[in-house]
gemmi code that builds the backbone of each chain (N, CA, C; Angstrom):
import gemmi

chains = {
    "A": [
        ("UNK", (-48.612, -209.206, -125.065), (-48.700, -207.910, -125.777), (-49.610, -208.061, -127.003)),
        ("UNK", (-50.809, -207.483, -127.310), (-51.842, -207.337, -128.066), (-51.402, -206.510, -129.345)),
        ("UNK", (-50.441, -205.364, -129.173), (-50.447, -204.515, -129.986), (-51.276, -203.400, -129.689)),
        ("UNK", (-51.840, -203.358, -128.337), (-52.841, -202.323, -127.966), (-52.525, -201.599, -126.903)),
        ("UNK", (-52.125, -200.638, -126.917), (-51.636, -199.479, -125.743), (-53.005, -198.626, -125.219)),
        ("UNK", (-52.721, -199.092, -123.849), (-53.964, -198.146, -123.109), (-53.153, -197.439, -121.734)),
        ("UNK", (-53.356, -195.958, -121.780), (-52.678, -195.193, -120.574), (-53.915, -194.334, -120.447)),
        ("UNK", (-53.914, -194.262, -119.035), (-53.066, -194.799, -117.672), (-53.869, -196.224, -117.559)),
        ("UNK", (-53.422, -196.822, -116.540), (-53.582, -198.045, -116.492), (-54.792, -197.767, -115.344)),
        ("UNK", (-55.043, -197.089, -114.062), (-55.596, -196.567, -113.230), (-55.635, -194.980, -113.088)),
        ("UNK", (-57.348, -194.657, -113.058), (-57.307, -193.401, -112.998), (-58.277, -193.023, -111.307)),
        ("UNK", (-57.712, -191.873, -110.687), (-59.112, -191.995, -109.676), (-59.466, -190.523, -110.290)),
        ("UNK", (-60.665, -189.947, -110.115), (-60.892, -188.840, -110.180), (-61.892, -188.377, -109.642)),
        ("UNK", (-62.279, -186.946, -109.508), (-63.618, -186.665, -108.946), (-64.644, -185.970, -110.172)),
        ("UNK", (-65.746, -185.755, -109.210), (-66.746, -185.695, -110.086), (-66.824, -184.375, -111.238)),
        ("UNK", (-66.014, -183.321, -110.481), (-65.750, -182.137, -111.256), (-64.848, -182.060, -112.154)),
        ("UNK", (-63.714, -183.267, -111.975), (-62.370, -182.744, -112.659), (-62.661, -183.298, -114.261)),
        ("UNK", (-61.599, -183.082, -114.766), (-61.616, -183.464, -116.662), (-60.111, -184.393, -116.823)),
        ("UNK", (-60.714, -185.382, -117.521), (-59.472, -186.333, -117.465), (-59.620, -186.919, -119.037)),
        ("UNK", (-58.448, -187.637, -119.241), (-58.779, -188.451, -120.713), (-58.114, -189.668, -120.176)),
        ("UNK", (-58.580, -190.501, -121.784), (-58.107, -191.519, -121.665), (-57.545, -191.964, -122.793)),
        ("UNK", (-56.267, -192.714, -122.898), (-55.695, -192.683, -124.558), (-55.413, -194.260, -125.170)),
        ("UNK", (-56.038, -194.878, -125.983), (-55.824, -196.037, -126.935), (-54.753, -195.353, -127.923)),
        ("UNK", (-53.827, -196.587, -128.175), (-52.865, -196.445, -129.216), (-52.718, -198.147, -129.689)),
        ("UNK", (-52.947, -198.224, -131.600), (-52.938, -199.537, -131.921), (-51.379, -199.451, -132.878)),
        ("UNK", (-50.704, -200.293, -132.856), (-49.978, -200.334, -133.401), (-49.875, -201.309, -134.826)),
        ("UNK", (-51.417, -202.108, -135.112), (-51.569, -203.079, -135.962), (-52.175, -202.792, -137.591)),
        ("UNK", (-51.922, -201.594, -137.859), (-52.055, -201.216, -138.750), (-54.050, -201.529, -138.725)),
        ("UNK", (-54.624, -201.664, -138.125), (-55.821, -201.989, -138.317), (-56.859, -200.096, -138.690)),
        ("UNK", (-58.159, -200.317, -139.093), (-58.549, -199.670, -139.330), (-60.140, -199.266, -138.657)),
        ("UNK", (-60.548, -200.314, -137.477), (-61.527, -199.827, -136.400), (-60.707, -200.148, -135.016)),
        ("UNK", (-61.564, -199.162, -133.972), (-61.477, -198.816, -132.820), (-61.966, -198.331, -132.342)),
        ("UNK", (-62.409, -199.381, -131.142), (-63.691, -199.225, -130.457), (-63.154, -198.737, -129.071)),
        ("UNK", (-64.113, -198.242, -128.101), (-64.460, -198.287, -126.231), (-65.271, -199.167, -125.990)),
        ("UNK", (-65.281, -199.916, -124.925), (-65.906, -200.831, -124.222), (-65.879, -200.508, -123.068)),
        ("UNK", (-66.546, -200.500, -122.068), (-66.982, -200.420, -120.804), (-67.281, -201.865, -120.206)),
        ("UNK", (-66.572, -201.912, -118.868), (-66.745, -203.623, -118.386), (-67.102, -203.070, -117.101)),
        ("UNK", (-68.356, -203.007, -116.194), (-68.708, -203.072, -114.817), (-68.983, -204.489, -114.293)),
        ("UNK", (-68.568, -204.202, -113.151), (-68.547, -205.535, -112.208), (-69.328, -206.811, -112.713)),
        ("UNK", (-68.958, -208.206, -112.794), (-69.984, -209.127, -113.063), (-71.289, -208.294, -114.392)),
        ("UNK", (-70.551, -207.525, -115.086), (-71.727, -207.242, -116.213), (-70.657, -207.298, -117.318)),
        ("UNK", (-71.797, -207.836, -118.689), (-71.202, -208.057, -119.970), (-70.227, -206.825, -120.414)),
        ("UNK", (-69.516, -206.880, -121.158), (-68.792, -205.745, -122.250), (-70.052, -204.671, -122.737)),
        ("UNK", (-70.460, -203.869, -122.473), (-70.976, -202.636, -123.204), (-70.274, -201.961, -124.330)),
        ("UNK", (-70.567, -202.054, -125.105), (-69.678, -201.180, -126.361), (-70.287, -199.396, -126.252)),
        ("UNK", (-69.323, -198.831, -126.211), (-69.513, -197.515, -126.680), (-69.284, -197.048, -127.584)),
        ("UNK", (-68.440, -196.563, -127.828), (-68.769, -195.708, -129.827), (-67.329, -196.492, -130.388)),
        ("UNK", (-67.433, -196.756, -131.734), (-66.747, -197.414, -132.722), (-66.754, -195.966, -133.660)),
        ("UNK", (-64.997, -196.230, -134.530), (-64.500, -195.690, -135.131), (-64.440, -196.708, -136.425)),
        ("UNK", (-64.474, -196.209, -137.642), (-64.153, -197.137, -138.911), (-63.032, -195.602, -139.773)),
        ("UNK", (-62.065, -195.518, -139.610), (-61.312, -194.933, -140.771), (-61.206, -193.325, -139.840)),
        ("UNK", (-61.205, -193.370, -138.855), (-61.518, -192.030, -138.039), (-62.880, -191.324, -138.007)),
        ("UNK", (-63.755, -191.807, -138.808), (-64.995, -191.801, -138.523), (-66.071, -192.681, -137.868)),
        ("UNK", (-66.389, -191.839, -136.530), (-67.443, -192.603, -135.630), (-69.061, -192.976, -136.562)),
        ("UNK", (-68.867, -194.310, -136.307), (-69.831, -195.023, -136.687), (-71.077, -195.794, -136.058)),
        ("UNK", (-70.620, -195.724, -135.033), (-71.441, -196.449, -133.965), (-71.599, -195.689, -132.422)),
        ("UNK", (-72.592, -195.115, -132.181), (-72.507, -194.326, -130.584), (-73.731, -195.203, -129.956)),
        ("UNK", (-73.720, -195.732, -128.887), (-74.767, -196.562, -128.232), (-75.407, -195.861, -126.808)),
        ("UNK", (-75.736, -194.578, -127.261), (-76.851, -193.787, -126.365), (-76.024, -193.728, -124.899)),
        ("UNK", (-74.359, -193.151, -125.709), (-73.404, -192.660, -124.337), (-73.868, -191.656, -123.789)),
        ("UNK", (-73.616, -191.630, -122.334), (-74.122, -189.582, -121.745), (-73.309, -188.804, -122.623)),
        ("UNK", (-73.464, -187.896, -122.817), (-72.417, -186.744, -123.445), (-71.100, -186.171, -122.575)),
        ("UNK", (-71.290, -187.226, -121.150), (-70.139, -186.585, -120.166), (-68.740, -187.349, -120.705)),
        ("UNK", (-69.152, -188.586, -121.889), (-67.970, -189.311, -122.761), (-67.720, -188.964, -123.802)),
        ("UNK", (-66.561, -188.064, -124.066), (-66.638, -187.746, -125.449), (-65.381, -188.367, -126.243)),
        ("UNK", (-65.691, -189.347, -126.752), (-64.909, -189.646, -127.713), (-64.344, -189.086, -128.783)),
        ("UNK", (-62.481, -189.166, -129.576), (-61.695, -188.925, -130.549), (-60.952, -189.328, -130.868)),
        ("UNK", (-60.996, -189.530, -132.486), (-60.012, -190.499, -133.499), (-59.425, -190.022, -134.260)),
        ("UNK", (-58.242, -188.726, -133.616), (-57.532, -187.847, -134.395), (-56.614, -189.011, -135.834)),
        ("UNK", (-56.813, -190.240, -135.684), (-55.938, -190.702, -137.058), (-56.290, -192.466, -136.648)),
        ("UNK", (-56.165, -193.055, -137.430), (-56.605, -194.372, -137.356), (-55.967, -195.706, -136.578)),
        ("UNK", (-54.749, -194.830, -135.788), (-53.776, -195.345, -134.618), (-54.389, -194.764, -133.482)),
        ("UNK", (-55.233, -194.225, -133.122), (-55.143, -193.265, -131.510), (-56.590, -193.042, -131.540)),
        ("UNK", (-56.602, -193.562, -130.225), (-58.444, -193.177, -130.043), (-58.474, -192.516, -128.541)),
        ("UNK", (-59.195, -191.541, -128.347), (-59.150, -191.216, -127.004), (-61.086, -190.974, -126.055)),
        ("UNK", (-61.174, -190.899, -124.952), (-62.234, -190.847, -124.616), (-61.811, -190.227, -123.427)),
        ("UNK", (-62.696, -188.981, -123.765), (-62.405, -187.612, -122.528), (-63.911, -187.486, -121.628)),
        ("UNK", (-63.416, -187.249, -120.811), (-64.307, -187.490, -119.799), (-64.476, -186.282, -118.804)),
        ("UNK", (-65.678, -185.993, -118.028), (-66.303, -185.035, -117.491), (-67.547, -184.720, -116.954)),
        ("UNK", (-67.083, -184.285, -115.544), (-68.350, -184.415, -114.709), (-68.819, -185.623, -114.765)),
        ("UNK", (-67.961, -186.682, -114.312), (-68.747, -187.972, -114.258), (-69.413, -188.453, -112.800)),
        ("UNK", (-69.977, -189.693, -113.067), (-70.790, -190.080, -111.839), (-70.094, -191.143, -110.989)),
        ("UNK", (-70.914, -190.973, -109.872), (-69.506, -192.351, -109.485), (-69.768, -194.012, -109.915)),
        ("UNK", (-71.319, -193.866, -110.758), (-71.811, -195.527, -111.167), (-71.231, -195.598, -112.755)),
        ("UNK", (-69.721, -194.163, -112.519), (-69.175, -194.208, -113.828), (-67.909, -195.332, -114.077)),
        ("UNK", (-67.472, -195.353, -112.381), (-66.705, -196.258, -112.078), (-66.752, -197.368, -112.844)),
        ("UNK", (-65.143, -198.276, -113.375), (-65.693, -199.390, -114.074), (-63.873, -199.543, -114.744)),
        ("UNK", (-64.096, -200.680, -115.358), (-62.782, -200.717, -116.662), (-63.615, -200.449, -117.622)),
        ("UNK", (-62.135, -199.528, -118.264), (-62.839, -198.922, -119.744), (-61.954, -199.728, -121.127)),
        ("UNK", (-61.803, -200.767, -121.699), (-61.092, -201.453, -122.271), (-61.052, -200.645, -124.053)),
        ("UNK", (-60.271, -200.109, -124.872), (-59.984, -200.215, -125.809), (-59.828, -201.537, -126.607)),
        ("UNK", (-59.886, -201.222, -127.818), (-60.219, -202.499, -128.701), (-59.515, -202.173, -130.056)),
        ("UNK", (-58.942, -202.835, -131.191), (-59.040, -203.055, -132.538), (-59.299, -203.685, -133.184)),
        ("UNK", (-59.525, -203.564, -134.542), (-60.118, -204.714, -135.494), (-59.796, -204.576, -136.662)),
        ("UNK", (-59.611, -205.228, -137.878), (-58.928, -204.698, -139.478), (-59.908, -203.899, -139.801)),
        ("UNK", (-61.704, -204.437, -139.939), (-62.338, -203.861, -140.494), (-63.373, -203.640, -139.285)),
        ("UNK", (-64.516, -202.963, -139.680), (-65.293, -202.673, -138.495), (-66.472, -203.810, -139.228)),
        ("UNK", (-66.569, -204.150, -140.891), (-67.427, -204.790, -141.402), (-67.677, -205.872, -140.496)),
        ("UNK", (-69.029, -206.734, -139.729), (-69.587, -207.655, -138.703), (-68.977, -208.412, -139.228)),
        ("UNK", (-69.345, -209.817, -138.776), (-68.646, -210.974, -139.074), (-67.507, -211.606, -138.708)),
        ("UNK", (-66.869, -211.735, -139.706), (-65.912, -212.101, -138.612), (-64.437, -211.620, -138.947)),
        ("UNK", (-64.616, -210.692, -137.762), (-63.648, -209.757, -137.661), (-63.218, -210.675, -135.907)),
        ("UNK", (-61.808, -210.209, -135.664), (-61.256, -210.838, -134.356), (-60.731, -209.240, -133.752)),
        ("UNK", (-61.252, -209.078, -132.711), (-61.078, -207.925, -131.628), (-59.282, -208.294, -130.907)),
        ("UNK", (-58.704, -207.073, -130.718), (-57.428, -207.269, -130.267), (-57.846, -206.214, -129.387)),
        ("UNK", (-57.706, -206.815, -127.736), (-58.125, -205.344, -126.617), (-56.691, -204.806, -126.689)),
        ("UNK", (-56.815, -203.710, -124.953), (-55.812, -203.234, -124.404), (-55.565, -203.114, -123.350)),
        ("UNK", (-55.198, -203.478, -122.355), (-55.414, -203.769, -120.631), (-56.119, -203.188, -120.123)),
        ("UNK", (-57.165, -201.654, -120.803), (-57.886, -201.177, -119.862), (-57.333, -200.479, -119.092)),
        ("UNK", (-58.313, -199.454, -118.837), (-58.113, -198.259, -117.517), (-59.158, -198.529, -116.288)),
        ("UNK", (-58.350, -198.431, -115.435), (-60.013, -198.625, -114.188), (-59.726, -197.478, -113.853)),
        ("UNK", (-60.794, -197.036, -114.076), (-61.513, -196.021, -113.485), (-62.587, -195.562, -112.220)),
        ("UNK", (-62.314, -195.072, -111.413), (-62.709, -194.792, -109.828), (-63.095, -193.332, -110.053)),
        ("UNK", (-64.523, -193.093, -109.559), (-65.128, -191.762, -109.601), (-65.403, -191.395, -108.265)),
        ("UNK", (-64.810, -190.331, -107.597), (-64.977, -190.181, -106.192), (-66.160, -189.189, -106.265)),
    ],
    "B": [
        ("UNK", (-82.988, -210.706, -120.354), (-82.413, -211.243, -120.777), (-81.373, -211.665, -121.891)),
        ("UNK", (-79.776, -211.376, -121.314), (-78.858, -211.253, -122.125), (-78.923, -212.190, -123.614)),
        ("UNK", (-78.308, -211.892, -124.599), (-78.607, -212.665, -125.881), (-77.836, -214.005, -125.859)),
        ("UNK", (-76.438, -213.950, -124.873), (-75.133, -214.395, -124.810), (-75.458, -214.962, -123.235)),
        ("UNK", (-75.348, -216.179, -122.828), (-75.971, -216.611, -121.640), (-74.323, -217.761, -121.500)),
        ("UNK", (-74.117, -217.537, -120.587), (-72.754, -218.534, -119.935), (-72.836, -219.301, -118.061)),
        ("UNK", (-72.259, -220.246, -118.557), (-72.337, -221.228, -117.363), (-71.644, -221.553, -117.206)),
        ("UNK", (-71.193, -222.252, -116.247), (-71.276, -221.952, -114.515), (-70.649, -220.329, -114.636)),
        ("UNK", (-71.190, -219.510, -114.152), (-70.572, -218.117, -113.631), (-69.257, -218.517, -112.672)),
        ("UNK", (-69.070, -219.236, -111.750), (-67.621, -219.328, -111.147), (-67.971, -220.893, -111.233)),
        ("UNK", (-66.432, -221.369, -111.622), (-66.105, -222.055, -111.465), (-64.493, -222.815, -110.942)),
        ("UNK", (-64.487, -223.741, -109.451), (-63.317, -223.867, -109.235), (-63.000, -225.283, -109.241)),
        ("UNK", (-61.406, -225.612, -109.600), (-61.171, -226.965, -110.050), (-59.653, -227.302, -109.063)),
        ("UNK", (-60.038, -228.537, -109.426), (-58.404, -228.815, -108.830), (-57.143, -228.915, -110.226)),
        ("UNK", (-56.033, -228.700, -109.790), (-55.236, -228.535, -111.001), (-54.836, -230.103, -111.270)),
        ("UNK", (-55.261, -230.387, -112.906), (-55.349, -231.595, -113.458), (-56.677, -231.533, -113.862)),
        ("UNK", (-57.509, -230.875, -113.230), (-58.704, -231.497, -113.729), (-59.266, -230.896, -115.014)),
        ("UNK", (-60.357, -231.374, -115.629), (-61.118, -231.390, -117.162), (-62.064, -230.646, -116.979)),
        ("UNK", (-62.083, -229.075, -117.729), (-63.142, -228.275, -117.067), (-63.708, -228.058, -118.781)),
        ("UNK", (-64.794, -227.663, -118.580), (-65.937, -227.130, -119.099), (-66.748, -225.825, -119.078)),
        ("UNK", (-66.721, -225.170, -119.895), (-67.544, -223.220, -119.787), (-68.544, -223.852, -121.091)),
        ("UNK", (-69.612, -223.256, -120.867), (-70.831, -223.805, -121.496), (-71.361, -221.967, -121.834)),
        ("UNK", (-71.792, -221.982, -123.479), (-72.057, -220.524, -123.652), (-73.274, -220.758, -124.104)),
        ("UNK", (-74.596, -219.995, -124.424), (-75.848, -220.285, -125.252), (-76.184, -219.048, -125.741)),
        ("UNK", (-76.753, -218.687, -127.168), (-77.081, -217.555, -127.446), (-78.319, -218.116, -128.036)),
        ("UNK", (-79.226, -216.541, -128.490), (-80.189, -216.317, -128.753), (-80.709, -215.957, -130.277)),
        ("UNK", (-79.009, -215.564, -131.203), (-79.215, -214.745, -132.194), (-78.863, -215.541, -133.157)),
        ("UNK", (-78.888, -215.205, -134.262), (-78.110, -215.514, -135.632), (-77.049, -214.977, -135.511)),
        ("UNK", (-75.672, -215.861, -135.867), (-74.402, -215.763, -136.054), (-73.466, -215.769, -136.988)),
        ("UNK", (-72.746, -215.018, -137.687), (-71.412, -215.119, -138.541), (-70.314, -215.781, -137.417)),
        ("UNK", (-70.225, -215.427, -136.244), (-68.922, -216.135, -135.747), (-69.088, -216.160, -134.135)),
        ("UNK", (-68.698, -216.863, -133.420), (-68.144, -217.009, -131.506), (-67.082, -216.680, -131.269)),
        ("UNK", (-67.040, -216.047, -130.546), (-65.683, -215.942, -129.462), (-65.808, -216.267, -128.451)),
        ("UNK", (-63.889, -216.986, -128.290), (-64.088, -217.118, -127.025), (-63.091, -216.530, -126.326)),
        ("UNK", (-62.986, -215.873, -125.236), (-61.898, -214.397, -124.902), (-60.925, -214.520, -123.309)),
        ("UNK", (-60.287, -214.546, -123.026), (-59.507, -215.137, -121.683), (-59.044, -213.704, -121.205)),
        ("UNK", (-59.921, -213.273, -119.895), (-59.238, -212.177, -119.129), (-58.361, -212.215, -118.067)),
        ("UNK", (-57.527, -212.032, -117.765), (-56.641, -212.562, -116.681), (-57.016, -211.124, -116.363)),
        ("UNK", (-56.431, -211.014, -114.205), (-56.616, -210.352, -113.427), (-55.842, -209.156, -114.092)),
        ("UNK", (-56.112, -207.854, -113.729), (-55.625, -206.531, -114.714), (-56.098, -206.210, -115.488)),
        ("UNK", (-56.935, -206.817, -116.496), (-58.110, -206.366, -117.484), (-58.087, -206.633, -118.464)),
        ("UNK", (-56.675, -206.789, -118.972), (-56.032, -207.276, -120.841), (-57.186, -208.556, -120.982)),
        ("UNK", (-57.408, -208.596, -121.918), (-58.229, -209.670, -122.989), (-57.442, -210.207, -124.057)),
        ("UNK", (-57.259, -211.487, -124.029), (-56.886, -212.258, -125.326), (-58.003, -213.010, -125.974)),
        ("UNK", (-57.993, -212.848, -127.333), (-59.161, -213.728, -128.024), (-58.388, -215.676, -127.932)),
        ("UNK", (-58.946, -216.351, -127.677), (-58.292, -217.475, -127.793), (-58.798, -218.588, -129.228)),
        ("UNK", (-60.422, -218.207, -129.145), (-60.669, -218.520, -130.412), (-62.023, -217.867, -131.273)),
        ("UNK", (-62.107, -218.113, -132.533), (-63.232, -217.636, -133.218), (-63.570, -218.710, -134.296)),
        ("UNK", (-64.835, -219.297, -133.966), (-65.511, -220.245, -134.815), (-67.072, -220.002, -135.278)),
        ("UNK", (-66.490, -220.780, -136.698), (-68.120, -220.453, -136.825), (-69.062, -222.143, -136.913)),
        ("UNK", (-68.020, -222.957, -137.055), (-68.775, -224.210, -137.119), (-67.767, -225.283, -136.454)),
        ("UNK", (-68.173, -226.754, -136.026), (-67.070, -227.404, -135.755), (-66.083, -227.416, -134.630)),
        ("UNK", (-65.022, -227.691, -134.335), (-64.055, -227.612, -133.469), (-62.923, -227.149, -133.189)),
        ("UNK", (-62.485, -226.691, -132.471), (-60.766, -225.710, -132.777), (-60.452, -226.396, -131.632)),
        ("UNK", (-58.803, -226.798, -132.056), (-58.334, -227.275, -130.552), (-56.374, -226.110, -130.751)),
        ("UNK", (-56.233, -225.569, -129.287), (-55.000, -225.113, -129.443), (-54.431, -225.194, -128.165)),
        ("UNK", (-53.441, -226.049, -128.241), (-52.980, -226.571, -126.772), (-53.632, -227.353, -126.207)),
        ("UNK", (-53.810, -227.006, -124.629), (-54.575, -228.038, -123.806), (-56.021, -227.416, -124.139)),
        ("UNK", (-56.775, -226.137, -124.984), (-57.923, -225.433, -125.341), (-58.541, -225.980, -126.254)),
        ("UNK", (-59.689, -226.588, -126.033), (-60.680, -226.823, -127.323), (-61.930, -226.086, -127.406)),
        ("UNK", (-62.598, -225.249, -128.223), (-63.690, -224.920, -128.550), (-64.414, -225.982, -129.296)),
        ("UNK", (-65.826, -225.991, -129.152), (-66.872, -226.608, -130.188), (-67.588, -225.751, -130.288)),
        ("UNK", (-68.605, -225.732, -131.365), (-69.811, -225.143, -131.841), (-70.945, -225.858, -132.279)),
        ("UNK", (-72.159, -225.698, -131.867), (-73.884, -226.616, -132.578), (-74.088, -225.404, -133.121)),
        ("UNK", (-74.194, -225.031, -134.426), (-75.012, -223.812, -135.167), (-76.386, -224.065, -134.629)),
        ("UNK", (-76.964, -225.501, -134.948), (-78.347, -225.812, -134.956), (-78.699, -225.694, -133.697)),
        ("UNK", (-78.021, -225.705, -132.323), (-78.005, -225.694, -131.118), (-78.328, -224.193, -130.128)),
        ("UNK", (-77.040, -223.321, -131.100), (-76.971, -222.362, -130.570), (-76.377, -222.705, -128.987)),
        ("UNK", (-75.066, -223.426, -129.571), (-74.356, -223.404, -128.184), (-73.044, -224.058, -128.714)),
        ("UNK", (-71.996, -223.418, -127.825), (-70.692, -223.457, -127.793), (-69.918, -223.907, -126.536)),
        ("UNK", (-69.044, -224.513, -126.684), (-67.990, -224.836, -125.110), (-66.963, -224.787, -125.730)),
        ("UNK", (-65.974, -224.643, -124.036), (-64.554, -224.332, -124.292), (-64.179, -225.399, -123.136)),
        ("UNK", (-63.276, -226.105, -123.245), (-62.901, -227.473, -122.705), (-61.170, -226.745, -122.380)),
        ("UNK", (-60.850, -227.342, -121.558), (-59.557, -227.084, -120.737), (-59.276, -228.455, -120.175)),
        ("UNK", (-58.114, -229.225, -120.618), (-57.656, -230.521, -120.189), (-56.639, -229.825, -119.680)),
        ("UNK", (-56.455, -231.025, -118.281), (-55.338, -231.122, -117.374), (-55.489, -229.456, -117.190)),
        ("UNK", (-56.137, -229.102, -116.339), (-55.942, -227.492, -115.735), (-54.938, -227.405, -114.661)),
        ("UNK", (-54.626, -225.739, -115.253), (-52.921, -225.648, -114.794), (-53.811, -224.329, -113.945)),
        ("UNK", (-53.318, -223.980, -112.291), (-53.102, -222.889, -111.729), (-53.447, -221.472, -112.877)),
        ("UNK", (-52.177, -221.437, -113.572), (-51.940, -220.335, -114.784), (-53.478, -219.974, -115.714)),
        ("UNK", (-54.575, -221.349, -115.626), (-55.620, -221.015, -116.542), (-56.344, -220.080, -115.769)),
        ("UNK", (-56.432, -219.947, -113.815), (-57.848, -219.153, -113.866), (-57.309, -217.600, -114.196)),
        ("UNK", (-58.550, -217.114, -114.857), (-58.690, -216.239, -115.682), (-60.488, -215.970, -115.788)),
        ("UNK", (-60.522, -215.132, -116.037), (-62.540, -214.982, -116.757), (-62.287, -215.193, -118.055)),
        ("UNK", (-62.779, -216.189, -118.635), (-63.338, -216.874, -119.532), (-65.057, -216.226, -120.265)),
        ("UNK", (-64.693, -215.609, -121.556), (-65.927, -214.534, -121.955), (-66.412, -214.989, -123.238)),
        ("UNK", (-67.092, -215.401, -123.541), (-68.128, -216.079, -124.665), (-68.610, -214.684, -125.389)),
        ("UNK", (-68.225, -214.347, -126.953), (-68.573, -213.448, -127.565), (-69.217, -213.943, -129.331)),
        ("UNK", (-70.187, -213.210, -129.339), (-70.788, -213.648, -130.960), (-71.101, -212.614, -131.537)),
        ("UNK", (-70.989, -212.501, -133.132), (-70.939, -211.685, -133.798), (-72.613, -212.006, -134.216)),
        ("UNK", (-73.078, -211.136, -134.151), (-74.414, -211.131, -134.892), (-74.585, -210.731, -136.656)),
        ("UNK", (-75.397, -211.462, -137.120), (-75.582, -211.164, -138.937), (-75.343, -209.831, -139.088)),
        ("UNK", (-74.660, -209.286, -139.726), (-75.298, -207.881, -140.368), (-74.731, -206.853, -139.035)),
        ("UNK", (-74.215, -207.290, -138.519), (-74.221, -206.412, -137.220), (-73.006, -205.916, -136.655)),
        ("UNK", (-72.823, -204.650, -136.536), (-71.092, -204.315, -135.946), (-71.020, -204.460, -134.366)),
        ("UNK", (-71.999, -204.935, -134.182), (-72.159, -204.593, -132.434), (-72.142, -206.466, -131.984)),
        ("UNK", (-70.324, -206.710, -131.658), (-70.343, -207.634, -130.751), (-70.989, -207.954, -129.297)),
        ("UNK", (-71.495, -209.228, -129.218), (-72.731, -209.329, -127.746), (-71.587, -209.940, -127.066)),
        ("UNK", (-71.745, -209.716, -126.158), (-70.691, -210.281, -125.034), (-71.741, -211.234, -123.984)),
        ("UNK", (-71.189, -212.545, -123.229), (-71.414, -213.017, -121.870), (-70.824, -212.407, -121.149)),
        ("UNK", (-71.808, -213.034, -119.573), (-71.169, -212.183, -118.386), (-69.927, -212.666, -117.818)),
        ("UNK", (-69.329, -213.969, -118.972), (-68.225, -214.255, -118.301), (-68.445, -215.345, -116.912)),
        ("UNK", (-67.279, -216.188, -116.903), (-66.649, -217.131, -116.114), (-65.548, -217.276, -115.226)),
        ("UNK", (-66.272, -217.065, -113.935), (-64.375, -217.173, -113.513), (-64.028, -218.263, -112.895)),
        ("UNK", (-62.914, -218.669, -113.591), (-62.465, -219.847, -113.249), (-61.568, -219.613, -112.368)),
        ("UNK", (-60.934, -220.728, -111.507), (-60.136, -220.551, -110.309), (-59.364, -222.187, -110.293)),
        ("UNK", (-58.345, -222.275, -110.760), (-57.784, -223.817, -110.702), (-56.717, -223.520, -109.423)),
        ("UNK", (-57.090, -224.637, -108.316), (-55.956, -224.781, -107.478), (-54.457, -225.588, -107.533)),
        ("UNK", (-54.125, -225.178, -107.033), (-52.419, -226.512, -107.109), (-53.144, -227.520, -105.970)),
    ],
}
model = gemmi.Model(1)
for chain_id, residues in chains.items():
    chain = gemmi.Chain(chain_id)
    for i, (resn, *xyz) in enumerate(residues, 1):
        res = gemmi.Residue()
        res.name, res.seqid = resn, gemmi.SeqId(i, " ")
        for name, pos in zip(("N", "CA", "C"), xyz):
            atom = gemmi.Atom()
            atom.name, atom.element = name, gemmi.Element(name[0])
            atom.pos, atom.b_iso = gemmi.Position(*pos), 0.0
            res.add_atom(atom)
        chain.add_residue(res)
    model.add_chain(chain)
structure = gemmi.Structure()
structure.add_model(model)
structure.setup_entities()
């Protein structure tokens, strides 16, 4: 146990429907990130939160829309996706978002299946 | 070409044996990780160095700053270790952790 809550654990969906996805940290920390893990490929980071403000977006489609209603809960809503959207989507925390050396605490991830 | 370069991509052992994950990067560093995924997706960090050696359990990390290379050593491998094994570095100045493509290890009984 990480301290990192990720639901659902498996999602399938199709290309039309609207789904979310919900991170919950329980470590009092103050960043929180999305990561994207496809097959045999590195961690992709997607957008980082520092204090509920997004700080970092790395040229996501707009069909990911990320939210950090409070500095425990991050969510990433999703729509009209593709099926090379398929993948684990791993949540993350950290105390600070400042580089260095900060130590990442994930969350089991959602796999996600785009029919 | 990734910044974060890892070796052997699979690797399988017999249980007992002395394994080795070999990481190489490209960048300037504040710190390494090194990250253990077991099947299901959860990630544990196992260690973060910036110089020197960490040993915890049967797990040792090293680091060459001057090298730009890191390993993670596993004595007497147990069944329980395979897992993907993920080599991560923090770059200077930078909020954007680089990740390897990862290792999967496979120890038999």
């Amino acid at each position: 146990e990480t301290g990192v809550t990720q639901t659902p654990r498996h999602l399938v969906m199709g290309m039309t429907n609207k789904k979310s996805l919900k991170c919950e940290q329980h470590l009092g920390h103050n960043a929180m990130y999305w990561y994207k893990q496809s097959a045999k490929k590195p961690l992709e980071l997607m957008f980082v939160y520092s204090l509920e403000e997004r700080v970092e977006n790395n040229s996501v489609p707009s069909r990911f829309s990320p939210e950090c209603p409070n500095s425990s809960h991050l969510f990433l809503h999703l729509h009209t996706l593709q099926p090379e959207d398929s993948a684990l989507y791993l949540c993350a925390s950290s105390r600070t978002v400042t580089g260095g050396w900060e130590k990442l605490f994930f969350g089991s991830g959602t796999q996600l299946s785009v029919l | 070409k990734n910044e974060v370069e890892q070796s052997p991509q699979n690797l399988t052992a017999q249980e007992g044996e002395f394994i080795t994950i070999n990481c190489s990067y490209s960048v300037g560093i504040s710190a390494l990780h090194w990250l253990q995924q077991h099947p299901g997706g959860g990630i544990v960090s196992l260690f973060m160095l910036s110089s020197g050696k960490k040993k915890h359990g049967r797990l040792i990390a090293t680091i060459n700053i001057q090298e730009k290379h890191s390993s993670l050593h596993i004595t007497a491998s147990h069944p329980r270790d395979s897992a993907v094994y993920i080599c991560a570095v923090n770059p200077y100045n930078n909020n954007d952790m680089r990740f390897g493509a990862g290792t999967r290890l496979t120890v038999k009984p």
